[in-house]
Each structure stands twice: as structure tokens, then as C-alpha cells.
RODO-2510 file (C-alpha; in nm, 4 decimals, decimal comma):
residues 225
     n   res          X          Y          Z
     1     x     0,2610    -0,9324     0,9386
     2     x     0,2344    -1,0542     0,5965
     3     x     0,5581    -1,1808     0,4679
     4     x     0,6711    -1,3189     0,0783
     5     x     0,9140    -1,6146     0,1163
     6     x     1,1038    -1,6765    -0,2295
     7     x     1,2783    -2,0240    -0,1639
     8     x     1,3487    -2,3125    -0,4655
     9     x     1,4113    -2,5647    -0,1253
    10     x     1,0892    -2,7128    -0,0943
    11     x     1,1439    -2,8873     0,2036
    12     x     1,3001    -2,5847     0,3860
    13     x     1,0328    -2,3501     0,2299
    14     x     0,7782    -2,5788     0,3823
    15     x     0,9511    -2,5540     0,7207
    16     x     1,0109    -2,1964     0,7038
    17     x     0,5993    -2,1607     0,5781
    18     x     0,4647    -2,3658     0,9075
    19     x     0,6703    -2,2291     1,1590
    20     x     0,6289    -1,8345     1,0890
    21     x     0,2022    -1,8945     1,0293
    22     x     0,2496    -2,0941     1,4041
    23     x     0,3778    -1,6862     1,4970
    24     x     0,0610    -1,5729     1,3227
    25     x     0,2585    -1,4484     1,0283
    26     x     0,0727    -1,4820     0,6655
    27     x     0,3044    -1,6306     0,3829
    28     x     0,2777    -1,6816     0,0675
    29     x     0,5531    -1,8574    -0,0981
    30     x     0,7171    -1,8645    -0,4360
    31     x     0,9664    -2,1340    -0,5360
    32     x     1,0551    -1,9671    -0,8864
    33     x     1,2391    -1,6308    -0,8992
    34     x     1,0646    -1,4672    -1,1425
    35     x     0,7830    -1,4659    -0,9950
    36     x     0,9358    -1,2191    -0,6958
    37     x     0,8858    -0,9340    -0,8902
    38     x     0,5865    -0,9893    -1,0182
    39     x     0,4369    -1,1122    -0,6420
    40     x     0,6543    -0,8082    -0,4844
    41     x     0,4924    -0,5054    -0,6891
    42     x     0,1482    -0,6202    -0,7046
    43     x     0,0645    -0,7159    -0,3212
    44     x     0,1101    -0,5486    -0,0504
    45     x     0,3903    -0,7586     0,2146
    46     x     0,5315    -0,6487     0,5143
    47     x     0,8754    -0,8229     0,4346
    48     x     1,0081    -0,9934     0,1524
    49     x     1,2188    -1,3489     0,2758
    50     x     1,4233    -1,4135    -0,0526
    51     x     1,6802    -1,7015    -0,0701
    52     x     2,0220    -1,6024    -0,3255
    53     x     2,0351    -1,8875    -0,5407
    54     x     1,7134    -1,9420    -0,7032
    55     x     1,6124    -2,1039    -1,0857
    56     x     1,4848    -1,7963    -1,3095
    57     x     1,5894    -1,4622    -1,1601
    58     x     1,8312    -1,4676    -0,8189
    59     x     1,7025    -1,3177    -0,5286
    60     x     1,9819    -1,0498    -0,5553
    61     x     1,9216    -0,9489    -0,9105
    62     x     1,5170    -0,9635    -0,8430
    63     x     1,6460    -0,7575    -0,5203
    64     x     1,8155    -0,4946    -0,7058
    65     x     1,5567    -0,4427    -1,0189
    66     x     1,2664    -0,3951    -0,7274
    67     x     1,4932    -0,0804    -0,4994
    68     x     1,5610     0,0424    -0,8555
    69     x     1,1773     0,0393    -0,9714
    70     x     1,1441     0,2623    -0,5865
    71     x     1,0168    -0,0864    -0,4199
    72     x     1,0343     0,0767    -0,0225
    73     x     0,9503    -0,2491     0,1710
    74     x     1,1745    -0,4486     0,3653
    75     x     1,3858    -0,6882     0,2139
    76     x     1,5946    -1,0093     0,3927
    77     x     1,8337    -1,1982     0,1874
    78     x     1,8276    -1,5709     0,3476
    79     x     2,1205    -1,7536     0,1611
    80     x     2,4283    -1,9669     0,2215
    81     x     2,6443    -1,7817     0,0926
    82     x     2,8737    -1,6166     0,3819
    83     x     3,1712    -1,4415     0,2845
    84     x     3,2169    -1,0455     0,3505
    85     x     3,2336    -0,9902    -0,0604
    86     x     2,8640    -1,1976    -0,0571
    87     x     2,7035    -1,0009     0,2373
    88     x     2,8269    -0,6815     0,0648
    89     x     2,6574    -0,7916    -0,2253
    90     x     2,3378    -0,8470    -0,1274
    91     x     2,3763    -0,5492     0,1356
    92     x     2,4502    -0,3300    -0,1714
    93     x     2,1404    -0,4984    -0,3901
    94     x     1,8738    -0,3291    -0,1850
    95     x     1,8608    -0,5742     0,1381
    96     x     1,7823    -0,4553     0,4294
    97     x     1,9523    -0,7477     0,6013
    98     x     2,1312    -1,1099     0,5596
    99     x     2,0634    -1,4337     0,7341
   100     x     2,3204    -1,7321     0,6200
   101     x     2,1545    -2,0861     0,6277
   102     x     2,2114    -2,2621     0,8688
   103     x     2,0284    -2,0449     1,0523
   104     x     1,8217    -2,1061     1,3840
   105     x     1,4581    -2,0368     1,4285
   106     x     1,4508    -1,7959     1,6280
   107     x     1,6859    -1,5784     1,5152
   108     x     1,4708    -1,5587     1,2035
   109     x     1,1960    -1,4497     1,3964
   110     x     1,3982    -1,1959     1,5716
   111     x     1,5341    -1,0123     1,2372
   112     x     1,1491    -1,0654     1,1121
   113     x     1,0672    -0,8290     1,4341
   114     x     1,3339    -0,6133     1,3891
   115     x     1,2005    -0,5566     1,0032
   116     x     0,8667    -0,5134     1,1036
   117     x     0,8970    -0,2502     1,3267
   118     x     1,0841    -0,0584     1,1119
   119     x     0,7957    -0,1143     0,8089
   120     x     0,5628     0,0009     1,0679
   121     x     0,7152     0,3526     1,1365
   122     x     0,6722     0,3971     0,7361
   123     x     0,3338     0,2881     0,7663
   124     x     0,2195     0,5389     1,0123
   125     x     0,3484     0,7647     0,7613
   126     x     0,2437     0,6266     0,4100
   127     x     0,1270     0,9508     0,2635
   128     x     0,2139     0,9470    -0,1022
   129     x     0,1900     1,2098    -0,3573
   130     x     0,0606     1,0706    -0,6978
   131     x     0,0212     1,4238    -0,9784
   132     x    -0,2391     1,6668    -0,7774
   133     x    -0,3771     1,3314    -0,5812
   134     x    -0,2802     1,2775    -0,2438
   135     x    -0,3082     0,9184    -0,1093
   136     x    -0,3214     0,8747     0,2975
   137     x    -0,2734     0,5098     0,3244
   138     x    -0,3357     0,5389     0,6924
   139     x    -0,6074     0,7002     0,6912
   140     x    -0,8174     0,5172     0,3770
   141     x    -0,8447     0,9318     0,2594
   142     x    -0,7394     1,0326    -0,0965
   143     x    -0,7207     1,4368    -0,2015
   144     x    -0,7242     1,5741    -0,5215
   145     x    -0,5508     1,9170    -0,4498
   146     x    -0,7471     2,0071    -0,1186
   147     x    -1,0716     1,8302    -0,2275
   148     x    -1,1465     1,5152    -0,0684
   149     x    -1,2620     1,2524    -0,3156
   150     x    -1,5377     1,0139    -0,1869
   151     x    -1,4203     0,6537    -0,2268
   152     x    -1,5486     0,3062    -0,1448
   153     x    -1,3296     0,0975     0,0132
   154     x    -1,3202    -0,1063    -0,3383
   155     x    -1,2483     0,2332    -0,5131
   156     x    -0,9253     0,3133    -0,2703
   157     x    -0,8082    -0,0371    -0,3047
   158     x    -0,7992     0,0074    -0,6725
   159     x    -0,6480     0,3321    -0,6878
   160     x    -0,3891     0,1976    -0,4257
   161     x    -0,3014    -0,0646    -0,6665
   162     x    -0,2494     0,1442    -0,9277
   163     x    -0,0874     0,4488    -0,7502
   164     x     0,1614     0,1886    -0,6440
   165     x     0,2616     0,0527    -0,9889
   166     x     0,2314     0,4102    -1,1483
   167     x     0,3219     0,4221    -1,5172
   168     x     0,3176     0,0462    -1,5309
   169     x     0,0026    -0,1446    -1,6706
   170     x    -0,1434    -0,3547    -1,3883
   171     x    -0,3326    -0,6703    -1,5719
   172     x    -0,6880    -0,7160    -1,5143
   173     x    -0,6097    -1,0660    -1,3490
   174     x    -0,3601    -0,8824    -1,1134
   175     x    -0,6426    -0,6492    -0,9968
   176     x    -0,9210    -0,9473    -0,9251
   177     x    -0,6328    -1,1589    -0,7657
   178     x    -0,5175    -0,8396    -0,5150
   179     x    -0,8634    -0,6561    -0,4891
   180     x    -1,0994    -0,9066    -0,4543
   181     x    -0,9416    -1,2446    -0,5309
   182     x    -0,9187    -1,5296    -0,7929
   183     x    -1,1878    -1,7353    -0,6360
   184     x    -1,4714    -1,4872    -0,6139
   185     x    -1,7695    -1,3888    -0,8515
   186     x    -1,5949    -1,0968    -0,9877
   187     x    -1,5952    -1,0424    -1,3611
   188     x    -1,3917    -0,8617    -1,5988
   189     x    -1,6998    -0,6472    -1,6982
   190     x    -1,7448    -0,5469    -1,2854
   191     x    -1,3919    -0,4433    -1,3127
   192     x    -1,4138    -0,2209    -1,5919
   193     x    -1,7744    -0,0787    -1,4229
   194     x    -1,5470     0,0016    -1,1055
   195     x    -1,2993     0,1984    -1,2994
   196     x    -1,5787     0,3892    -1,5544
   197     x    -1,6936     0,5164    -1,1494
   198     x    -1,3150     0,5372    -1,0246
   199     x    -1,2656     0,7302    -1,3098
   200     x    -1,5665     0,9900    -1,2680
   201     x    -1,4774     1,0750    -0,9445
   202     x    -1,1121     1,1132    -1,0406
   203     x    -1,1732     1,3482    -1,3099
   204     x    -1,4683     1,5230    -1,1844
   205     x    -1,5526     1,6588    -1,5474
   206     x    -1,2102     1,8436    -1,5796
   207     x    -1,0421     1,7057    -1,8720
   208     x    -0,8729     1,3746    -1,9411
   209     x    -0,8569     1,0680    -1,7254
   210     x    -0,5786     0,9708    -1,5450
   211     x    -0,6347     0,5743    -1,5665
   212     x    -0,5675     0,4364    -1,9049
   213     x    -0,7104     0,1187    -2,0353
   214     x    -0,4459    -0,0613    -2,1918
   215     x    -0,6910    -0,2693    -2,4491
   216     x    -0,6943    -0,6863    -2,3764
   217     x    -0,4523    -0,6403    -2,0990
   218     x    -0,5029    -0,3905    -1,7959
   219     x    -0,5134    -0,0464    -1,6507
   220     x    -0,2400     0,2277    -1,5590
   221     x    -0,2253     0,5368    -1,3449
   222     x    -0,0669     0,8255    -1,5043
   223     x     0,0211     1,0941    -1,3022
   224     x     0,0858     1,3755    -1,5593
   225     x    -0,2013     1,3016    -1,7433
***
């Protein structure tokens, strides 16, 4: 399970950090709330952990703005506040659930469980429909109409990527970072080499592309195009 935890409390974010990687859970944790978004849309988590009151955006308003943009992944709001008006609140923002500080361990775990099970029953059936594409998450396969389109695991990654953000340009940064990570070799020339192939097998010679290069900044999937 890979989890995002979004908590300003750096001692409590710490805790929260060590004990869920001792359950063999990945985390990756913001202390800022505008970077939620940002982290949310561009990475793949299992569950998003985000705490009410944060500096920068809240964790209900960064809540709401992701289930408006059609963000599908699990969301728990971990806060103190704990009046019926709050829970509705954050119930009513997108969150899947609510977990009031103090809270004990285990119970975390426990709604963590309960979350993932549930992501993992939309996982089995992650088939999304992107224009005449057809992306099987599941099975690593991507259509165009009935055609299978050969792709290298590199290749789906990056259309992945984009297929998830459609419409919205996805910075070249935020592709090295997610594909193949900020530490490696990777340049941005290799990047724009992987799309000019991406792009050939996309189009297949029949007309215009469906990635645009957004010049000095990224790349963008269009589905109408």
C-alpha cells in the first residue's frame, strides 16, 4: 500500500511515517497543503492521510478541488476537529472517512485496511476510456479502437501519467520524478525521444497527435484531438 500523509505536525507526522512503514506501508509525506494536490494528481497512492488544519491549502478544501477534478482514490480526513457539523464537512468534501486526533494506532491501521480493500476492488477493474484509446491498468494493455498498441513498460507509464491528468499539462520534471525518478540519468532530451516514439505509435500515421508539447513546460493528453 502506498499511502500520502499531509500533516503540518512534524512530530506526529514523524510518528505516523515510522509506524505505518513498520506495517510495510510506503509514505511519503507533505507538511504544506499545497503541495496535496500537486503530490495527489501526479503519483499514483493507494490512500491519501490528510490532516484539516494545514498552512497553504486545508486538507478539506485540497479534498474537495481533487473529487471535483474526478480524483477516484481514497481519501481519510485525520483532524481534531469532532463535532457532527465538522465530520459532515469533511464527509461532504470528498472523504471517504474521518479519524479525530487523539486517535489510537491501531485503529488507524484498521480504517487504512478498510480503505485499501475497497481501492483494490477498483483496481481489479481500472479500465479507463481515454478518446478511441482504451487503457487496462491491470493488465499493462492499451487499445486504440480494437487494435492493440505495442508499448514498453516506459511507454505505458507515460501514457498512464498523462491519461490520468488528461487536458492538464504534466511538467517535464513531474514525468522524470513519477516515471523514472529525480535521481536517475534521465534527461530532458530522453524524455522528449520517448514521446516523438509514444507519439508514433499513438498516431500510427492517421492524422494529428494526441500529446501536445506545451513549449518550456510539459506535455498533455488530449482526448478529442
Amino acid at each position: 500500500m502506498r499511502v500520502l500523509l499531509a500533516e503540518d505536525d512534524k512530530r506526529l507526522g514523524k510518528l505516523i511515517q515510522y509506524m505505518l512503514e513498520q506495517h510495510d506501508i510506503k509514505v511519503e509525506w507533505v507538511t504544506n497543503g499545497s503541495d496535496i494536490y500537486e503530490y495527489a494528481m501526479y503519483t499514483e497512492y493507494d490512500i491519501l492521510i490528510l490532516d484539516w488544519m494545514m498552512p497553504g491549502e486545508n486538507g478539506v478544501d485540497a479534498c474537495a478541488r481533487l473529487r471535483q477534478d474526478g480524483y477516484q482514490k481514497a481519501i481519510l480526513m485525520l483532524t481534531a476537529r469532532d463535532s457532527v457539523e465538522d465530520r459532515v464537512t469533511g464527509l461532504d468534501a470528498g472523504a471517504d472517512d474521518y479519524l479525530v486526533k487523539p486517535f489510537e494506532f491501531e485503529e488507524l491501521l484498521a480504517r487504512l485496511r478498510a480503505l485499501g480493500r475497497r481501492s483494490t476492488q477498483k483496481i481489479q477493474q481500472d479500465v479507463v476510456e481515454v478518446g478511441e484509446f482504451t487503457l487496462n491498468r491491470t493488465a499493462k494493455v492499451l487499445k486504440k479502437k480494437d487494435q492493440v498498441i505495442q508499448l514498453s513498460p516506459r511507454e505505458f507509464q507515460i501514457f498512464d501519467l498523462l491519461a490520468q491528468n488528461i487536458g492538464i499539462v504534466v511538467p517535464r520534471d513531474i514525468i522524470l520524478d513519477r516515471i523514472w525518478g529525480l535521481e536517475s540519468d534521465v534527461s530532458s532530451n530522453n524524455i522528449d525521444s520517448y514521446m516523438k516514439i509514444l507519439r508514433k505509435k499513438l498516431n500510427a500515421g492517421d492524422g494529428q497527435s494526441v500529446i501536445k508539447t506545451v513549449r518550456g513546460v510539459g506535455y498533455k493528453l488530449e482526448a478529442g484531438a
